[in-house]
N, C-alpha and C positions, 0 to 999 in steps of 0.2 A: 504494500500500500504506500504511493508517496507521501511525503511529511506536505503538512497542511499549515496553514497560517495559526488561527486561534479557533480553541473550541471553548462553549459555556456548556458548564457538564449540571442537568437536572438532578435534581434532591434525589429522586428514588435510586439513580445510580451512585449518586454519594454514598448513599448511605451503604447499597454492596460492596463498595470500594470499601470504607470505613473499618467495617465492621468484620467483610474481606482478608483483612489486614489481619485483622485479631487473631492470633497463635494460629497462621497458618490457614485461618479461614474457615477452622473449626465451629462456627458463633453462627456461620449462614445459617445452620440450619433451627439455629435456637432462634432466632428473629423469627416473629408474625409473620412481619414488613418481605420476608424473604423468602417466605414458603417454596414457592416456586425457583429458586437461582440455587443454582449447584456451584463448587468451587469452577468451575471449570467457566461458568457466568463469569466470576470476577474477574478468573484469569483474561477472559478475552475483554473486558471492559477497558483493565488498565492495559492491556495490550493497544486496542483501538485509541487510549488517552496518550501512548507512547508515539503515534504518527503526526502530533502536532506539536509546532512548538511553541505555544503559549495554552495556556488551559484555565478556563475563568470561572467564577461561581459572583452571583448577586448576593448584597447581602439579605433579600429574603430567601435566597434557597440556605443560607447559613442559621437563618433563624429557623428555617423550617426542618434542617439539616439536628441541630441541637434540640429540636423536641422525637424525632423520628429514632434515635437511637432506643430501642429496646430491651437492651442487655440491663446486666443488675451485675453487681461487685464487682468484683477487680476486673469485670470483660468490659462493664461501659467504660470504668475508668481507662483502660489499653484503648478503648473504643476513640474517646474524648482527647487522647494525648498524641492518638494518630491523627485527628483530625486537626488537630493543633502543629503537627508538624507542615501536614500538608498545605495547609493554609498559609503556615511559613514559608515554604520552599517552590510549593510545585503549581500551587491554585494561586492567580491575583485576585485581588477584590473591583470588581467593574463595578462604573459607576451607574447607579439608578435615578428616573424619575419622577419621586410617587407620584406628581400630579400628572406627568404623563399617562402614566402606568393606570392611574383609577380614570384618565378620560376616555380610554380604550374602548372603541364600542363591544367589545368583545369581556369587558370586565363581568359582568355577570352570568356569563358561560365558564372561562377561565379562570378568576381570579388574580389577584395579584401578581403572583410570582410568574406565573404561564406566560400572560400578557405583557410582560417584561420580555421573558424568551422570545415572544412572538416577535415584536420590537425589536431585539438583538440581532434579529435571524438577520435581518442588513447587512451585517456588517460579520458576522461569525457564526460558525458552525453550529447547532444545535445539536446537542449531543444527551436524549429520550429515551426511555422506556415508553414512554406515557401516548399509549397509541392516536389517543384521544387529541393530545398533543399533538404529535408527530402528524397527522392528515392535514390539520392548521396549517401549521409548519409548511409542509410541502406545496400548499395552496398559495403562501405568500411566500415561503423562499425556497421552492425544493434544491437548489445549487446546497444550499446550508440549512439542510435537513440530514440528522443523521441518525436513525431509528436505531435500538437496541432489540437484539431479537434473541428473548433466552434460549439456552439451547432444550428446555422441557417444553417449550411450543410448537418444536419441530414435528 
């Protein structure tokens, strides 16, 4: 796959990445959030995050990112201090809207954070699970749509 400019990576892959992370990846299966993604999901997530070279998160996927973790004792915490690195090292913070973001005609379908993405899709890659998402996405920017396809949907 050639390396790609910038991607904004959605909450529900964060949190596979995250949580992913955790001793090996062992945690997917203890997540709600996660039912359906096997390690082999993560693998190919951060695999597909490795063909770009910048990678961005809003800070509402980071506030939505901090309530989605599921784990309990020392796995949130591991969960919490990966996501604290990545944020330092590999994720930037892009800048938001609100008043853009809530005049979206599309705010009370999407919501906030979506409608952000949707908005983003301009200028960088969307990088979804969220199918619901992703059809949006491809309507207004399919160049910078990039669907996530777990491997138990096959």
């Amino acid at each position: 796959m050639p390396r790609r400019t910038s991607l904004v990576l959605d909450t529900n892959l964060f949190v596979l990445i995250a949580i992913g992370a955790v001793e090996g990846g062992r945690h997917i299966r203890n997540s709600d959030r996660l039912g359906k993604y096997s390690i082999q999901d993560y693998e190919k997530a951060v695999s597909v995050l490795g063909t770009f070279d910048e990678a961005y998160i809003t800070p509402y996927i980071a506030a939505e990112l901090s309530n989605l973790i599921d784990l309990t004792g020392y796995a949130r915490t591991l969960a919490f201090s990966i996501i604290a690195e990545l944020t330092a090292t590999q994720f930037k913070c892009i800048s938001v809207d609100v008043s853009r973001d809530f005049q979206s005609p599309l705010i009370d379908i999407f919501g906030l954070a979506d409608c952000s993405l949707i908005s983003l899709a301009r200028e960088h890659v969307i990088f979804t699970n969220d199918h619901r998402l992703a059809a949006a996405l491809y309507k207004y920017a399919p160049q910078h749509t990039l669907a996530f396809h777990c491997e138990s949907w096959k």
